[in-house]
N, C-alpha and C positions, 0 to 999 in steps of 0.2 A: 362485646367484640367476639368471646370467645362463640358462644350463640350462634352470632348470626356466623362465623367460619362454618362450625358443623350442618346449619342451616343451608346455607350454599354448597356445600360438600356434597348435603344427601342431597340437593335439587340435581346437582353434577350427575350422580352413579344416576338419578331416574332418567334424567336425558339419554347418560350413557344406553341402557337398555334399551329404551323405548328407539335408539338409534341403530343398536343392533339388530331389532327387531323388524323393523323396516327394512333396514339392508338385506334381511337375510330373503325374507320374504318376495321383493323386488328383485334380488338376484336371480331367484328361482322360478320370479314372472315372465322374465325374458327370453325371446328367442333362443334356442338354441340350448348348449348342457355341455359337460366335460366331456360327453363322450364322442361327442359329435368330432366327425375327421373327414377331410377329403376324401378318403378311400371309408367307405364304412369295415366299422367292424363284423366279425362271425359270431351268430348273435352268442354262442357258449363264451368268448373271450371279453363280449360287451356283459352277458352276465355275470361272470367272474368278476370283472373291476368295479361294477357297480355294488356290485357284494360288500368289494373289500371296503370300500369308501360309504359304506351305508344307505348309498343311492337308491336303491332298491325297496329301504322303507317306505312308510305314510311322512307325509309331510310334517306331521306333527311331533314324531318320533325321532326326526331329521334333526329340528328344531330343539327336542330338548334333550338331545342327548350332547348337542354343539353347546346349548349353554348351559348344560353340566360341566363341561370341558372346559370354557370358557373359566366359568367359577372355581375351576380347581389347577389355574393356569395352562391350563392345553389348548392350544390353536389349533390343532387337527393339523393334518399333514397336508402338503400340497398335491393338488390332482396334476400340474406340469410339470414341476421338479421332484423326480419320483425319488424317494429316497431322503426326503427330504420333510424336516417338519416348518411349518408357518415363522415359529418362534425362530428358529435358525436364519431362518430368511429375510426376515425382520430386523436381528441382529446385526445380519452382515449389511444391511443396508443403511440402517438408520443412523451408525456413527459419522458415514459419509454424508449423510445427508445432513445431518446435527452440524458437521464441521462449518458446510456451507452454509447453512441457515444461519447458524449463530455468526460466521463472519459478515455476510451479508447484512443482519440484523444493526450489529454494531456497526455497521458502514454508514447505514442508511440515518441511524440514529444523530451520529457524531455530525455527519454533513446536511442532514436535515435540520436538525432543531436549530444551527447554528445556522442555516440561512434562510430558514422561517425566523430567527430573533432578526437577524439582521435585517430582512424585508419589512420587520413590524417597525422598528427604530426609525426608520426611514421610510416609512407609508408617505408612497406620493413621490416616490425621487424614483430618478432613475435605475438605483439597486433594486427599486419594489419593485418595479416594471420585468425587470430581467430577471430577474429569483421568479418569480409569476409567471415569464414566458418557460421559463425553463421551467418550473415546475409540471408546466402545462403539456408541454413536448414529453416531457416522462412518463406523463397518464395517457396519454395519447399513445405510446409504442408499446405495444403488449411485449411478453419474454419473446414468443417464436419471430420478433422483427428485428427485436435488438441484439437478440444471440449471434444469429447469421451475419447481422452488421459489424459486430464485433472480431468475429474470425476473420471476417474478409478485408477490415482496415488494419488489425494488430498482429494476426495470424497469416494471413497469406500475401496481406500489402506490403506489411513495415518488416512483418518476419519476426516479431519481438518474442512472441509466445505461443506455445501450442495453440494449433486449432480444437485441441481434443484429444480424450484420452487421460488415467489414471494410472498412476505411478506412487500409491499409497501415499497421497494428500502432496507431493513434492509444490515447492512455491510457484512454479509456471502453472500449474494444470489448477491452483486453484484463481487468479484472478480473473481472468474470462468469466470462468462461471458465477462466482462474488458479484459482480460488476454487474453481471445479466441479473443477477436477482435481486440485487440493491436497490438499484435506477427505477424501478416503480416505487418501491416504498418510500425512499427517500425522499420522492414528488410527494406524494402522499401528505410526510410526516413534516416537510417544509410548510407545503399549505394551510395544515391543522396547526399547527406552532404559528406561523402568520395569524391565520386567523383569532387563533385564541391571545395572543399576545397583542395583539390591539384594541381587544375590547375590556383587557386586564390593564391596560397602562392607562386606561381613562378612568379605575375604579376609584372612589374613595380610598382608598386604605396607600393604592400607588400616591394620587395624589398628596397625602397628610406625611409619605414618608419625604416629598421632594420639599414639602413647608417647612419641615424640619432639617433641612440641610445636608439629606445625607445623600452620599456622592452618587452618580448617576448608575455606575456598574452594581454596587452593593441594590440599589431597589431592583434594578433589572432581576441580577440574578438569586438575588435572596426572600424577596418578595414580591415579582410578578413573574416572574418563568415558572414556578413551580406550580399554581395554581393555574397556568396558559396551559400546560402538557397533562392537563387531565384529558382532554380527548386525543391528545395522544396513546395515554395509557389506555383509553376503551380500544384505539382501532389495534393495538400492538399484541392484545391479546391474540384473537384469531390469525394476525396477520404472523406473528409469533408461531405461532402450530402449523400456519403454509409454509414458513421456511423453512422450520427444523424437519420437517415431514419430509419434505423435499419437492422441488418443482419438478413438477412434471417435463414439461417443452424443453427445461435449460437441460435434465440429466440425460435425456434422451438426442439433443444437438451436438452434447458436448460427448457425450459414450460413458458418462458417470453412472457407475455402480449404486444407486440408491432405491431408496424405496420409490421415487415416484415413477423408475424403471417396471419394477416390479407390480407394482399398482397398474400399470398401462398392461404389460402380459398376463396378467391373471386375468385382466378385464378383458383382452382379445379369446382367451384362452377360457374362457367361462371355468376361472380356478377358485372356484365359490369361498374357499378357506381362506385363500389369500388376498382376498379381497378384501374380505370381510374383516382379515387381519389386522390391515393397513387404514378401513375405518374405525377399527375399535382403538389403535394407538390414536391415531388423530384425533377423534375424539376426545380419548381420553388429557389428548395435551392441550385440549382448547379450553374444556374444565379447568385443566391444572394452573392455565396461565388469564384464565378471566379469575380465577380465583385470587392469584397475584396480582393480578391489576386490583380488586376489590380492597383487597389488604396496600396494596399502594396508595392509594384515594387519600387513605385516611391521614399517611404522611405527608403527603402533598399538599392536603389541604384539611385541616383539623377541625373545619366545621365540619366534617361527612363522619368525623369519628364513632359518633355516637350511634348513628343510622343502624 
């Protein structure tokens, strides 16, 4: 067990790189550059900045002096928040963005897996049909349709809660957003908990526990839902790193301070560091969290222990 962790760990960092390395490179294929403005620059003032920020080198020089930096924690500074380094940026975005991710997360979890068991128990009745349709209406509505829905029945119809706006996490300003980034996942994780829970209630082992008399909730949930939620735990991993990263569409409808704000202006703003930033945590949390899912398997279901 322990093996194969280190195993997956170092496949993690070669991903990690080889993802930087792409980014970095594709960044600097694209149209345009930091320097670039509506008004152009005088070209001594475009040479100066491009000085200060390295721009000036060979590409390869670009590249490895960024992941020297990298390797000895330095994100390099921002080309549009002057004054300003990556890591700081990052900092201030990410706990916002972790608050909602992680609420959202556990939203989607608690009322998915619980009406995916529910639709499995009852395949073929009316709750399956409806858990089903509903499910299906939530993959069906991307975030930029259910955001704007959201404001305009709760926010500006009923008046119950902000349309928008942060107030250092206070309880109005975050359930709009919670809600917008729940309601796909949760379609999601109801569907995969459906699915995997009815083809687990027809196994042997389900079966041999109902010959033996033991009561209906103890087989549910002690030996068929834990082996139903392994593809849960595959899709939770990545989907896990899109919500703690932060949504793009929801931070930007709702006016929240997170990374996927900053993710969008670096990217308008060809802010090559902060980009790049923002893919290297991401990244890095999608390692971090298929790596948990990996090491989850094995409790869930203790034939994969050994793998």
């Amino acid at each position: 067990m322990a093996y194969a962790t280190v195993r997956r760990l170092a496949a993690g960092l070669l991903t990690l790189f080889v993802l930087l390395t792409l980014s970095f490179f594709l960044l600097r294929a694209a149209p345009g550059g930091p320097l670039d403005r509506e008004r152009a620059l005088p070209p001594r003032i475009e040479a100066a900045i491009a000085q200060r920020y390295h721009l000036d080198e060979p590409l390869a020089a670009q590249y490895t002096r960024y992941l020297v930096g990298v390797l000895r924690g330095d994100l390099g500074p921002s080309f549009q928040y002057d004054g300003y380094q990556v890591a700081e940026l990052i900092g201030a975005g990410l706990p916002v963005s972790a608050l909602l991710g992680t609420l959202a997360l556990l939203l989607a979890l608690l009322l998915g897996v619980g009406l995916g068991a529910l639709a499995a128990v009852r395949a073929g009745s009316g709750v399956d049909r409806l858990v089903s349709a509903l499910a299906m209406t939530g993959l069906a509505l991307p975030n930029f349709v259910v955001a704007p829905l959201l404001i305009l029945l709760f926010a500006l119809g009923l008046g119950w809660l902000p349309a928008g706006g942060w107030q250092r996490g206070a309880a109005g300003d975050l359930v709009l957003p919670v809600v917008a980034l729940a309601l796909p996942q949760l379609a999601y994780v109801a569907r995969l908990t459906r699915s995997g829970l009815i083809g687990v209630l027809d196994s042997g082992f389900v079966l041999a526990a109902r010959a033996r008399g033991l009561p209906p909730a103890r087989i549910l949930l002690r030996h068929a839902l834990p082996p139903a939620l392994l593809p849960v735990l595959s899709y939770l991993g990545p989907a896990a790193a899109g919500l703690i990263t932060g949504s793009v569409v929801v931070e930007q409808v709702f006016g929240i301070p997170g990374v996927g704000r900053y993710f969008v202006q670096g990217a308008l703003n060809r802010d090559y560091t902060l980009v790049l930033g923002v893919v290297l945590v991401y990244g890095a949390l999608i390692v971090l969290f298929n790596l948990l899912v990996d090491l989850l398997y094995g409790l869930l279901d203790p034939r994969i222990r050994s793998r």
